[in-house]
C-alpha positions as CSV (number, residue, x, y, z in Angstrom):
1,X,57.7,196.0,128.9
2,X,54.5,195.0,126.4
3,X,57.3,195.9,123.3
4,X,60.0,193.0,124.7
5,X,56.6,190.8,125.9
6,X,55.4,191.3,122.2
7,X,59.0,190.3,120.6
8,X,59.4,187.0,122.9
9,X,56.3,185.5,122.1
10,X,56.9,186.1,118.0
11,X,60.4,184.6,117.9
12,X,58.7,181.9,120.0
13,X,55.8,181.5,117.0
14,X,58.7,181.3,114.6
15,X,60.8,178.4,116.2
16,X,57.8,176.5,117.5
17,X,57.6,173.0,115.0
18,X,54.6,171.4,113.7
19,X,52.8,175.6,113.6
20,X,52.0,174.6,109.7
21,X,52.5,177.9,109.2
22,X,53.6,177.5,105.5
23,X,52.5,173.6,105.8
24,X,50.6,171.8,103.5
25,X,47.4,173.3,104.9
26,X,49.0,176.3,106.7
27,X,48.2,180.3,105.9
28,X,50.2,179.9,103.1
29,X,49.5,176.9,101.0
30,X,52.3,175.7,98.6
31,X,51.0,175.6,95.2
32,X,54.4,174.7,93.4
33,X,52.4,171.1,92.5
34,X,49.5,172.5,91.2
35,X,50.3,171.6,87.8
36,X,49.9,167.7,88.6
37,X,46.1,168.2,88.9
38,X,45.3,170.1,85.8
39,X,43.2,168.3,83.7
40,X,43.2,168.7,79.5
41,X,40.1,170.8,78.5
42,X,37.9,170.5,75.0
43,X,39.3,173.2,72.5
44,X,36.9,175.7,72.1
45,X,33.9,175.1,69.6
46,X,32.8,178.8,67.8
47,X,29.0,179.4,67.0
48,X,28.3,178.6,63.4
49,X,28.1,181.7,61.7
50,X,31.0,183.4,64.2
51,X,34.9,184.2,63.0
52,X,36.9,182.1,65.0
53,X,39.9,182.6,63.0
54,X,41.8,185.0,66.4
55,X,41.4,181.5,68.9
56,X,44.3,180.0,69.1
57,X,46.6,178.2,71.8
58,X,48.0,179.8,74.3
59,X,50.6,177.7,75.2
60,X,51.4,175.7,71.8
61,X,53.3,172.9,71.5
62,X,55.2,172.5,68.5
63,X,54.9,169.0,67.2
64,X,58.3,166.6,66.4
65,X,58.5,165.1,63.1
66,X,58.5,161.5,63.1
67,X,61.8,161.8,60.9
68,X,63.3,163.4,63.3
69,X,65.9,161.2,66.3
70,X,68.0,163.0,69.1
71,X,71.7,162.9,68.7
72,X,73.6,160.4,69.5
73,X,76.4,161.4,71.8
74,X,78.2,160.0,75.0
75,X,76.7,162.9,77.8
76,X,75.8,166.0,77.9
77,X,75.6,167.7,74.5
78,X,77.4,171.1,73.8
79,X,75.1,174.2,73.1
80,X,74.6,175.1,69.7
81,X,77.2,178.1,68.8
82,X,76.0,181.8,69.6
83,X,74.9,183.6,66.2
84,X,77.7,185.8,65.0
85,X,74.8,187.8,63.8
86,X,73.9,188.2,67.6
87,X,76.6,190.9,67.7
88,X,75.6,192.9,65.3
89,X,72.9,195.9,64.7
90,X,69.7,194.7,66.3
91,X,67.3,196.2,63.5
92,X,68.7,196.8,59.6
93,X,66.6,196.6,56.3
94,X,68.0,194.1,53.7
95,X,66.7,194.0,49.9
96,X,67.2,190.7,47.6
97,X,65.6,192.4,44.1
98,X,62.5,194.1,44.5
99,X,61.6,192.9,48.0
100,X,62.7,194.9,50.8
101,X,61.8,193.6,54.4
102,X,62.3,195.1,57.9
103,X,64.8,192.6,60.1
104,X,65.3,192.5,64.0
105,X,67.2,189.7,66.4
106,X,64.3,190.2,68.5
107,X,62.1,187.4,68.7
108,X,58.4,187.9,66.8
109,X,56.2,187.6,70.2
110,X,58.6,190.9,71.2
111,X,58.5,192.7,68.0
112,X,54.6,192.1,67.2
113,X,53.4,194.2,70.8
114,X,56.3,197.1,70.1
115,X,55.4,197.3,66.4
116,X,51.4,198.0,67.4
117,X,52.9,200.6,70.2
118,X,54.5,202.5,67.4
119,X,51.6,202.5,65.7
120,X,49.3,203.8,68.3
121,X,52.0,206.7,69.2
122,X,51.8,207.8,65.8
123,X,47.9,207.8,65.8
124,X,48.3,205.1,62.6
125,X,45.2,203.0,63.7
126,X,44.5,199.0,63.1
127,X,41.3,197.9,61.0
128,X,42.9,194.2,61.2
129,X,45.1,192.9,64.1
130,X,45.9,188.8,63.5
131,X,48.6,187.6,65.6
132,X,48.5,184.0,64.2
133,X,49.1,185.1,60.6
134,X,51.3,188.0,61.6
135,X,48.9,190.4,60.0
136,X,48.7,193.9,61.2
137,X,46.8,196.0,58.3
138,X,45.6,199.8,59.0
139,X,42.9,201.9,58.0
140,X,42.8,204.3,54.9
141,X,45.2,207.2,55.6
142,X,45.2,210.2,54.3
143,X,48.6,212.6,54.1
144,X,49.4,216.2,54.0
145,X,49.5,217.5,50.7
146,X,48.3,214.5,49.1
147,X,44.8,215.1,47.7
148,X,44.8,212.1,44.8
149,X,45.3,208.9,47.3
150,X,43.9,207.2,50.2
151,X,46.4,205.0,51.5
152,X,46.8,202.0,53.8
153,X,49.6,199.5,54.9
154,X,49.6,196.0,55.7
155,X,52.7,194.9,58.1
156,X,53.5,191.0,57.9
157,X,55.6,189.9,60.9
158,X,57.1,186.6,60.6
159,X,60.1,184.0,62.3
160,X,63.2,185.3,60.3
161,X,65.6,183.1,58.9
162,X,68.3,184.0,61.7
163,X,67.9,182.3,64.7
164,X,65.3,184.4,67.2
165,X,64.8,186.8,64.8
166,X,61.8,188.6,62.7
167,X,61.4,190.1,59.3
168,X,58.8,192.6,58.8
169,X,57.5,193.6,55.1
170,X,55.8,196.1,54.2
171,X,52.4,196.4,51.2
172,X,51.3,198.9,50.4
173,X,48.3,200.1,48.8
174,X,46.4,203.7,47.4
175,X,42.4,204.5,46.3
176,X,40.9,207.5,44.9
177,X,39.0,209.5,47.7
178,X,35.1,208.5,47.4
179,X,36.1,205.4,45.2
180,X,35.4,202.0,45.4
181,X,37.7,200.0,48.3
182,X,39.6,197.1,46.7
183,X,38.3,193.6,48.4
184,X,41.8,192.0,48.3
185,X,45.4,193.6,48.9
186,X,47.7,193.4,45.8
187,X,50.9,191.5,45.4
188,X,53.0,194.0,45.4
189,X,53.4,197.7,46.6
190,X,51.0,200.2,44.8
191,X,53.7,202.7,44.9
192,X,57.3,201.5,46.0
193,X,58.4,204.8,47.5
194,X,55.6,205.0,50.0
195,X,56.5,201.5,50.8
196,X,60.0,202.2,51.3
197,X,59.4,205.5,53.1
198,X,56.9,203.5,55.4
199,X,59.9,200.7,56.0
200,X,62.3,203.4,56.7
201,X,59.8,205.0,58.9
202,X,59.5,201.5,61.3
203,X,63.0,200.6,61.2
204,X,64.4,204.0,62.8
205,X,61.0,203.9,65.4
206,X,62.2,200.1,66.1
207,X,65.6,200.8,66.9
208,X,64.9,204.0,69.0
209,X,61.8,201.8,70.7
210,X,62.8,202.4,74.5
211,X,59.2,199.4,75.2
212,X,61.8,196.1,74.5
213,X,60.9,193.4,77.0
214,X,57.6,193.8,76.0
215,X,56.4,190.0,75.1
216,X,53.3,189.2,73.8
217,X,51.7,185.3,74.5
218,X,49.5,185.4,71.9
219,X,51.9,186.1,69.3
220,X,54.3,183.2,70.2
221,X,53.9,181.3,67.1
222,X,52.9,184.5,64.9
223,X,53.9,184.2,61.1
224,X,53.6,180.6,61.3
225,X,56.2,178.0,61.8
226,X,60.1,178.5,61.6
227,X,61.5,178.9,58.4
228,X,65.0,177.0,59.1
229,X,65.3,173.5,60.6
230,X,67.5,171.0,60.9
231,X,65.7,167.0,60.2
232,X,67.5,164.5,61.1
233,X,66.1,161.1,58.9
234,X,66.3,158.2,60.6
235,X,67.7,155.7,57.4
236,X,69.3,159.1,55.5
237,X,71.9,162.2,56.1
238,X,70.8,164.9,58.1
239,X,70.2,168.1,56.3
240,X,68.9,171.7,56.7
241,X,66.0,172.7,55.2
242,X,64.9,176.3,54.8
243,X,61.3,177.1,53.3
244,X,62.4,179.8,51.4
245,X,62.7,180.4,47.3
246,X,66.2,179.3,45.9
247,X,67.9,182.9,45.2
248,X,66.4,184.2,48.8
249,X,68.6,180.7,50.0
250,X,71.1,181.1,48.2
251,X,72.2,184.4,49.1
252,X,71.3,183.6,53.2
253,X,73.7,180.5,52.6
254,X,76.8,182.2,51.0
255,X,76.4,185.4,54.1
256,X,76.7,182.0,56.5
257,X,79.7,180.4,54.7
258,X,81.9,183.3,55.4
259,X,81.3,183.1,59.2
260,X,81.5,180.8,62.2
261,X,85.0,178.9,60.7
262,X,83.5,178.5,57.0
263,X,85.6,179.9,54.7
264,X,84.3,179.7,51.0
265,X,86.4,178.6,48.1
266,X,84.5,178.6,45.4
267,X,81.1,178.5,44.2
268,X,78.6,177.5,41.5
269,X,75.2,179.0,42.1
270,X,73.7,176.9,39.1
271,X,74.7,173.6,40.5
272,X,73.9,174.5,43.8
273,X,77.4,173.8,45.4
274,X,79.7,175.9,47.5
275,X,83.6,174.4,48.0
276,X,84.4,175.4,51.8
277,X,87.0,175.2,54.0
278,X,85.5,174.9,57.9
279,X,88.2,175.0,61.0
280,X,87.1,175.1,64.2
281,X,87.9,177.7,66.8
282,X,90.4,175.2,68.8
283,X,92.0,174.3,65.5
284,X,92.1,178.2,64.0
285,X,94.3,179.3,67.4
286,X,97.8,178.2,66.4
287,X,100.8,178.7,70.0
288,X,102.8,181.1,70.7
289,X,105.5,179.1,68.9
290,X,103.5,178.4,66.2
291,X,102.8,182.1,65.6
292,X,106.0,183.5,65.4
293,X,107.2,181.0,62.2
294,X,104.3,181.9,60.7
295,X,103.3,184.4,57.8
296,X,99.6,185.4,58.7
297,X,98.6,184.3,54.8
298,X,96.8,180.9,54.9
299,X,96.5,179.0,52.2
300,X,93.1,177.2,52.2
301,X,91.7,173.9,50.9
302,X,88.9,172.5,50.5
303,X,87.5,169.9,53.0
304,X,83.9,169.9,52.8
305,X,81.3,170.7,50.2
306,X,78.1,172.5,50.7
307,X,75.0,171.0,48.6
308,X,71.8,173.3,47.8
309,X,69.0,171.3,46.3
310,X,65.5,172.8,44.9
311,X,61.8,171.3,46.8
312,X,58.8,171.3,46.6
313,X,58.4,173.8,49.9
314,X,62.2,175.6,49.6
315,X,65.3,174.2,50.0
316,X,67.4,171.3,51.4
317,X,71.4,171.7,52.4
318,X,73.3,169.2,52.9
319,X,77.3,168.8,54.0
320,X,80.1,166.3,52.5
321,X,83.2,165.7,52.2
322,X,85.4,167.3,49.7
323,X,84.9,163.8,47.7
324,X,80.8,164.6,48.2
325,X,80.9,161.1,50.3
326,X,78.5,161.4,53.2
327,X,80.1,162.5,56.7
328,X,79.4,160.8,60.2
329,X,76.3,161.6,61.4
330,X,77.5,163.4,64.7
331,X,79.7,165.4,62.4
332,X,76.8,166.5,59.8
333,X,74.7,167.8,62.5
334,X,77.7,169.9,64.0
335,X,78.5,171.3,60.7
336,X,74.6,172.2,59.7
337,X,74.2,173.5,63.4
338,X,77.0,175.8,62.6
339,X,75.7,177.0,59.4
340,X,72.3,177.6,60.9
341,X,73.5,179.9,63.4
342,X,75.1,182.5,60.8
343,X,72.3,182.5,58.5
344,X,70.8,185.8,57.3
């Protein structure tokens, strides 16, 4: 009897109106517009004399260049294509010359945590952790069998050139035991096997790390800002630019132009021009019809030119017509967007 008295009077709490229950000052207050009253704090001042150089935001906001106008288009606009590089291995090392780096289609505020995890397992500890430069370096190591050298590593994680992606390189660097401890890192690997070892080392630990998922707020903007964007001028062609040197580029440009519907033609690195033929995935499906008349051999020709130009910070790309006459603006962007996605 006190179980079915018990069970009548809660289904009568739960159909009673105006209990405020989960009203604006019920038990349970509803905080979903607590953001309308947050008011914009001071950034925080450092003692004189104190490193301040680990504060950063938390939540940045990247800024938009005053060069820089929205599309024009009638609706909604489609989503930029999916990387075909999306598909592929999710950690590989890649070499241009000398320079080896480390890359993964994971974003940097996931690789940065899972790169100091492997670390830690492998008892390789951190005299120098800064997430806004992307600078992980470790203390003096010493290794079995290896009574002439000290050694130590510094790991730079930054935005990769792919889209949502991160390239990690490797320094590093050797001392006598007892001697005096360099001040500043050099430019380029003491000894290039240990450095290659060491890369060969991260790679395999990255692509057998079961901690993915793992994200990491404060390294959000680590490495600095993107390396690839498209601007948009407001009196002048769009255009891509990438802050890298012209060979590194280069070679990222040519592995896009043989992907997402770019086919390339021809090219002449020293004039900075690639001769491309682009179709689109409607226009590359031929009928059924169409298919059997066919021969599977196409013959391409060119319809748009791909223009590389030295800066001052990198590089600037640019798409015409196979006459080099400027394209419709709409028709720029789509092309650059699709070039951006297959970089490498």
């Amino acid at each position: 009897m006190k179980i079915k008295l018990l069970a009548i009077l809660t289904a009568g709490s739960l159909v009673l109106p105006g209990c405020g229950l989960f009203g604006e000052d019920g038990t349970f207050r509803n905080r979903g517009k607590d953001y309308l009253l947050s008011e914009e704090l001071p950034p925080l001042v450092v003692p004189e004399g104190l490193d301040g150089e680990g504060i950063g935001q938390l939540y940045p906001i990247p800024p938009i260049a005053d060069t820089a106008v929205l599309d024009e288009t009638d609706g909604v606009p489609r989503p930029q294509p999916l990387s075909a590089n999306s598909l592929e291995e999710q950690v590989k090392i890649q070499s241009l010359g000398d320079e080896r780096w480390i890359l993964s289609n994971r974003g940097p505020s996931e690789v940065w945590p899972r790169v100091r995890n492997i670390l830690n397992r492998s008892s390789i500890h951190t005299a120098r952790a800064d997430a806004a430069k992307g600078i992980l370096d470790t203390v003096w190591l010493q290794f079995q069998g290896d009574n002439d050298f000290h050694h130590r590593y510094r790991f730079s994680i930054q935005p990769g050139v792919q889209l949502n992606s991160t390239e990690i390189k490797v320094l590093h660097d050797q001392m006598v035991p007892g001697g005096v401890e360099p001040g500043k890192w050099p430019k380029v690997s003491a000894d290039s096997k240990r450095e290659m070892d060491m890369v060969e080392i991260l790679s395999e630990a990255l692509a057998g790390d079961a901690s993915s998922g793992t994200v990491s707020l404060l390294a959000q903007d680590i490495g600095g800002a993107e390396k690839v964007e498209i601007v948009t001028p407001r009196v002048a062609d769009p255009y891509l630019a990438m802050k890298l040197d012209y060979d590194r580029a280069w070679a990222s440009l040519a592995y896009s132009l043989q992907r997402g519907g770019f086919t390339t033609i021809d090219q002449n690195q020293s004039g900075g021009v690639f001769y491309v033929n682009y179709t689109s995935e409607e226009e590359d499906k031929p009928g059924f019809i169409r298919r059997l008349f066919t021969s599977d051999e196409k013959i391409l020709e060119i319809n748009y030119v791909v223009l590389i130009t030295a800066v001052e910070d990198g590089v600037q790309i640019r798409v015409v017509d196979k006459d080099r006459a400027g394209l419709e603006r709409a028709e720029a962007i789509r092309l650059l967007k699709s070039v951006r996605a297959n970089l490498s």
